[in-house]
C-alpha positions in Angstrom: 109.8 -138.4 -142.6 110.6 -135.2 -140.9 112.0 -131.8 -141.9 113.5 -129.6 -139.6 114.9 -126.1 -139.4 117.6 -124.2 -136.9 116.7 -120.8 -136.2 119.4 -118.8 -135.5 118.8 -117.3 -131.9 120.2 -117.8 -128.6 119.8 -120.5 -127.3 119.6 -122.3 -130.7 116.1 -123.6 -131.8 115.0 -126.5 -133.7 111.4 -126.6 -135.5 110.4 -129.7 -136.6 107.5 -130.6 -139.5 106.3 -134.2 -141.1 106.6 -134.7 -144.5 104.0 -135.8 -146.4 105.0 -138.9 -146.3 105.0 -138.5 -142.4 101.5 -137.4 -142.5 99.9 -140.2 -143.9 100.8 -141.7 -140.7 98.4 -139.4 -139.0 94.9 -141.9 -138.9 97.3 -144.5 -137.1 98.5 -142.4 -134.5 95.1 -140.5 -133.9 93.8 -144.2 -133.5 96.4 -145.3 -131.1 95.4 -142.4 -129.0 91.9 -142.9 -128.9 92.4 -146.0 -127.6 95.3 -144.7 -125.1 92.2 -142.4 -124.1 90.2 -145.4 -123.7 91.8 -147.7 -121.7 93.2 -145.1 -119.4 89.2 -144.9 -118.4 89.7 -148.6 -118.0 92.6 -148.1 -115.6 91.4 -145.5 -113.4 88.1 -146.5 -113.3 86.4 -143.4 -115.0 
C-alpha cells in the first residue's frame, strides 16, 4: 500500500508515497480526523 524510495545521501533518506490502492483509503482517514478534531473540542472544552 506504500512505495518508497532510498535516496542516496548522507545520512540515508527514505521517501515514502501510497499507492493507489493506499489512496482510496484517504475519505476514511480524513473522516477519522474530523472527528479527532471534534471531540478534542469535547475534551478541552473549546
Amino acid at each position: 500500500m506504500q512505495l518508497w524510495i532510498v535516496l542516496d545521501t548522507q545520512p540515508v533518506t527514505v521517501q515514502y508515497q501510497l499507492t493507489e490502492y493506499g489512496l482510496t483509503l484517504k475519505k476514511i482517514i480524513n473522516t477519522l480526523a474530523e472527528w479527532g478534531t471534534e471531540h478534542r473540542k469535547v475534551i478541552v472544552g473549546k
